[in-house]
C-alpha positions as a Markdown table, in Angstrom:
| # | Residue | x | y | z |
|---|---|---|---|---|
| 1 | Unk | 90.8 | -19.0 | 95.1 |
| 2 | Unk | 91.7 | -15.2 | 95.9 |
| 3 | Unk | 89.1 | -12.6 | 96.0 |
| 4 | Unk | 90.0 | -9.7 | 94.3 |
| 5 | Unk | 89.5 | -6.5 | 96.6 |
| 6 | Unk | 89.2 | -3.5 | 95.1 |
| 7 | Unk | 89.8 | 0.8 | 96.7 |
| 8 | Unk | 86.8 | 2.8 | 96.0 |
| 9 | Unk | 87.5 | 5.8 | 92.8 |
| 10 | Unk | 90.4 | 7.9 | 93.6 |
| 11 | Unk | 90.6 | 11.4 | 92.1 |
| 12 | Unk | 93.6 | 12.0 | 90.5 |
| 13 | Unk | 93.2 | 14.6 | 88.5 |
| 14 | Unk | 96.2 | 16.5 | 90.0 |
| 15 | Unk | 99.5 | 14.6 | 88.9 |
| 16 | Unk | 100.8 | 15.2 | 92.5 |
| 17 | Unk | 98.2 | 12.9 | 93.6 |
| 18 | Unk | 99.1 | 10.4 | 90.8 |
| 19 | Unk | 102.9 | 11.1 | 92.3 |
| 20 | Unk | 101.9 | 10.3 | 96.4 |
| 21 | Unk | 99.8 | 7.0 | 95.3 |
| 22 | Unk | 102.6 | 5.7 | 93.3 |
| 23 | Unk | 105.3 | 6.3 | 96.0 |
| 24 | Unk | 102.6 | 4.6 | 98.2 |
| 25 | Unk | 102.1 | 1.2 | 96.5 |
| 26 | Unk | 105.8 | 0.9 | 95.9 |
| 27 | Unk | 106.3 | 0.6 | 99.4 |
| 28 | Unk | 104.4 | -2.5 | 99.3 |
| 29 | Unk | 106.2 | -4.1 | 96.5 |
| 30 | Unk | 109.1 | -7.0 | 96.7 |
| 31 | Unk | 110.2 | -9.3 | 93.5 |
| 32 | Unk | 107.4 | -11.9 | 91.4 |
| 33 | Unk | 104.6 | -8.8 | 92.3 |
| 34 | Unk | 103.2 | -7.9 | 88.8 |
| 35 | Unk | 100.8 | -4.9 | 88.4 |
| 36 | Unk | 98.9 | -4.4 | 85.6 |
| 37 | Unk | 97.8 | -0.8 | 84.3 |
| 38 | Unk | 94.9 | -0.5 | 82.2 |
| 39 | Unk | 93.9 | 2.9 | 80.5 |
| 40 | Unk | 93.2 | 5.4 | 77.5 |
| 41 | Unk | 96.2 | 6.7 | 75.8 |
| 42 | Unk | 97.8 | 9.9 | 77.9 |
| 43 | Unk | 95.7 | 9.0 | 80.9 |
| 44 | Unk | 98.8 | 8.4 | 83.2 |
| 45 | Unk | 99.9 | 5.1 | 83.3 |
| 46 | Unk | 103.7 | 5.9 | 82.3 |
| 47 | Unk | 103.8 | 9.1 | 84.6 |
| 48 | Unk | 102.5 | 6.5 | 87.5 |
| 49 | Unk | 105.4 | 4.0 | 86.6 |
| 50 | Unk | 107.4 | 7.3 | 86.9 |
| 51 | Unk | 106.8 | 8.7 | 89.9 |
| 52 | Unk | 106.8 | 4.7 | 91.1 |
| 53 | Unk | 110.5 | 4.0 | 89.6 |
| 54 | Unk | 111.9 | 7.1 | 90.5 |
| 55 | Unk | 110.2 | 6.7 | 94.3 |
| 56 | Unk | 112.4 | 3.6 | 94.3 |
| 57 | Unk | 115.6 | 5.2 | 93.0 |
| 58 | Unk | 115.9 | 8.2 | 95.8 |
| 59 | Unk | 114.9 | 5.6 | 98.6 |
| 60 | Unk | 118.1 | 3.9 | 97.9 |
| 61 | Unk | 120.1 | 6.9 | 97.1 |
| 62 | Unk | 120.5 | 6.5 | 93.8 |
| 63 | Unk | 119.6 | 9.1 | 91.2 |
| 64 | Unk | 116.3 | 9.6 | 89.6 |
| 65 | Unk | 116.8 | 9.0 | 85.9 |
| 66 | Unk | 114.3 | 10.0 | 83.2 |
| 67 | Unk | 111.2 | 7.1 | 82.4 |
| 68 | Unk | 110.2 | 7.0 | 78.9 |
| 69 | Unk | 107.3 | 4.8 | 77.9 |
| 70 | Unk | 108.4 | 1.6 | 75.7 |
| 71 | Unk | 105.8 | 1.4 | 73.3 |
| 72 | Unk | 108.2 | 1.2 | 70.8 |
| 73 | Unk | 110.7 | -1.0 | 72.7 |
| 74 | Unk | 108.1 | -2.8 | 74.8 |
| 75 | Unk | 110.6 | -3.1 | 77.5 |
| 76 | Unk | 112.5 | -1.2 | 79.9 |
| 77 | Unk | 114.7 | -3.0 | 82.3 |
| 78 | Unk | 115.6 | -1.0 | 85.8 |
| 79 | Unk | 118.2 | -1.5 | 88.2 |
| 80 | Unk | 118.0 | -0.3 | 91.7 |
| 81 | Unk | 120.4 | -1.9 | 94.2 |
| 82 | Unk | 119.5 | -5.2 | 94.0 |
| 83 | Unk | 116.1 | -4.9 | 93.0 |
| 84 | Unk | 115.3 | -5.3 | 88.7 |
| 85 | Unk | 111.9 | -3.6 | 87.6 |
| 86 | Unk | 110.6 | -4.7 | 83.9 |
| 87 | Unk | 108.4 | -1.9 | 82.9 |
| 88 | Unk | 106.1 | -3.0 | 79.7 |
| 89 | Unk | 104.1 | -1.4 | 77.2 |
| 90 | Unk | 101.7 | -4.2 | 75.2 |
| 91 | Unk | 100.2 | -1.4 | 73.1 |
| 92 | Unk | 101.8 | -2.6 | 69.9 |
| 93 | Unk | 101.7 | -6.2 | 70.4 |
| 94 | Unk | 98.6 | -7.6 | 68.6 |
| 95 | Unk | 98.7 | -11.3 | 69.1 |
| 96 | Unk | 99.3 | -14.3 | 71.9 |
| 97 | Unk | 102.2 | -15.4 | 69.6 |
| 98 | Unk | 104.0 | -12.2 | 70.0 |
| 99 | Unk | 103.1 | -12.3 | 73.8 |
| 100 | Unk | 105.2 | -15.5 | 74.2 |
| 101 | Unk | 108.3 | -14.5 | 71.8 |
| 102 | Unk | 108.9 | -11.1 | 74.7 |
| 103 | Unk | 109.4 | -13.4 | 77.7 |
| 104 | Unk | 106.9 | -11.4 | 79.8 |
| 105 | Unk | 106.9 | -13.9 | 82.7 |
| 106 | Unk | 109.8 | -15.6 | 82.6 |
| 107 | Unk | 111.8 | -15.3 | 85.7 |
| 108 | Unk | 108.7 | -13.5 | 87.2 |
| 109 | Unk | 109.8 | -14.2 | 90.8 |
| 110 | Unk | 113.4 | -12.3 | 90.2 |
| 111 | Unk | 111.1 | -8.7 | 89.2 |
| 112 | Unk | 109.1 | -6.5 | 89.7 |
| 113 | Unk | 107.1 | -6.6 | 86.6 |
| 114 | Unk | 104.8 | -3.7 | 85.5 |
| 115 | Unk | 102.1 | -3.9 | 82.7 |
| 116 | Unk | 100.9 | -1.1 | 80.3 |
| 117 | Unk | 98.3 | -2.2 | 77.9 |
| 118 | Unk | 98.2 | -6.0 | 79.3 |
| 119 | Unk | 94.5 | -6.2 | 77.4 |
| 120 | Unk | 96.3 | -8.9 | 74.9 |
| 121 | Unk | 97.6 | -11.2 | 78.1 |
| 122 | Unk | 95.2 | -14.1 | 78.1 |
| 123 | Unk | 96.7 | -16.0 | 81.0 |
| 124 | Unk | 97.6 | -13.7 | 83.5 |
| 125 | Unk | 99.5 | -14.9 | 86.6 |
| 126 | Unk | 98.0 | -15.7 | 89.9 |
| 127 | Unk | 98.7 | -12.8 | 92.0 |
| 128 | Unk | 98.3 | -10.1 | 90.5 |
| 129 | Unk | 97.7 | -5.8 | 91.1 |
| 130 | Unk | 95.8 | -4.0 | 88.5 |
| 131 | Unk | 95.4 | -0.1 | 88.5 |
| 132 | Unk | 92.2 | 0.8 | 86.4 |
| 133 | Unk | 92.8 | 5.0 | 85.3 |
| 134 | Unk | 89.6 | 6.5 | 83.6 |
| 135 | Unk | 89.0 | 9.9 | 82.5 |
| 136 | Unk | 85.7 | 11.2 | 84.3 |
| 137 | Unk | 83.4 | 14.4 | 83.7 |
| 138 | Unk | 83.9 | 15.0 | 80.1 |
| 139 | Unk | 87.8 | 13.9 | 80.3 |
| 140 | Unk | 88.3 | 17.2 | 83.1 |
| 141 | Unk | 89.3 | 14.6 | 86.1 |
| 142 | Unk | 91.0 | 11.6 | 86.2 |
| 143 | Unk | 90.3 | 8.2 | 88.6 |
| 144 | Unk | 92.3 | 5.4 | 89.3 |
| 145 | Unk | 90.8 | 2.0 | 91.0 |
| 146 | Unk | 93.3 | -0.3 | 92.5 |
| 147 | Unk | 92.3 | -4.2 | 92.9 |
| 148 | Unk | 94.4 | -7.0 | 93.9 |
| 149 | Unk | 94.2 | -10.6 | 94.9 |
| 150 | Unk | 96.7 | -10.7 | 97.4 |
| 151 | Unk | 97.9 | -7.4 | 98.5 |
| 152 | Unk | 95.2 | -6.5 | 100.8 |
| 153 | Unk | 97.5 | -4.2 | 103.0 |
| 154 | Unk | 97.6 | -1.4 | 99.7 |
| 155 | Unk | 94.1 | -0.9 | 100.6 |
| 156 | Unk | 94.6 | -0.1 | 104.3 |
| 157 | Unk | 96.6 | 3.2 | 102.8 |
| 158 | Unk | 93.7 | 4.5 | 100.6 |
| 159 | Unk | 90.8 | 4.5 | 103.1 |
């Protein structure tokens, strides 16, 4: 069984900090990772993905194209060289039966697959990264918590 380790409360109040921490983690992603984001509405889970996607596109010289969040889509599907990023957004999905009828895992290993709202997932995979964002001090400063099963060398950036 993996133990879950888990970065102490980082501030990230200012959205260049959200920026640096997303360009941080993606260095440590490859295909079949799935990271989970959980978090109030506007906290900054889609501005994460973002800054995260858009990290990828200028590392391999491509252009950085605009992110929306897919809440009413539920999925966006990047391409960056030869690297395919499924970016979720659960929020409107309300039941295990719709769960299954999106395909969220299938073909895990070929993606990078990235969770807004994954509350509704009852069986989540094996390895997994989940960010945790909470508002703090009267919703004035933001936190993020970063745990993961298996990717204990994130945690070796945030100490």
């Amino acid at each position: 069984m993996h133990i879950a380790t888990k970065s102490s409360k980082i501030d990230i109040t200012l959205e260049k900090d959200t920026k640096s921490i997303s360009q941080k983690i993606s260095n440590y992603l490859i295909k079949g990772d799935v990271i989970f984001l959980y978090g109030e509405i506007g906290i900054g889970k889609t501005t994460f993905i973002r800054y995260l996607i858009n990290y990828l596109q200028i590392k391999s010289n491509a252009k950085a194209i605009e992110v929306p969040s897919p809440t009413f889509n539920i999925l966006h599907e990047y391409k960056i060289d030869e690297l395919i990023i499924q970016h979720y957004d659960l929020y409107r999905i309300k039941s295990e039966i719709e769960l299954k009828n999106i395909g969220l895992f299938e073909n895990q290993k070929d993606f990078i697959t990235l969770v807004e709202w994954p509350e509704v997932i009852k069986e989540k995979p094996k390895k997994i990264i989940e960010l945790i964002f909470n508002y703090e001090e009267n919703l004035s400063r933001r936190s993020l918590i970063i745990s993961s099963n298996y990717k204990k060398e994130i945690f070796n950036e945030f100490k």
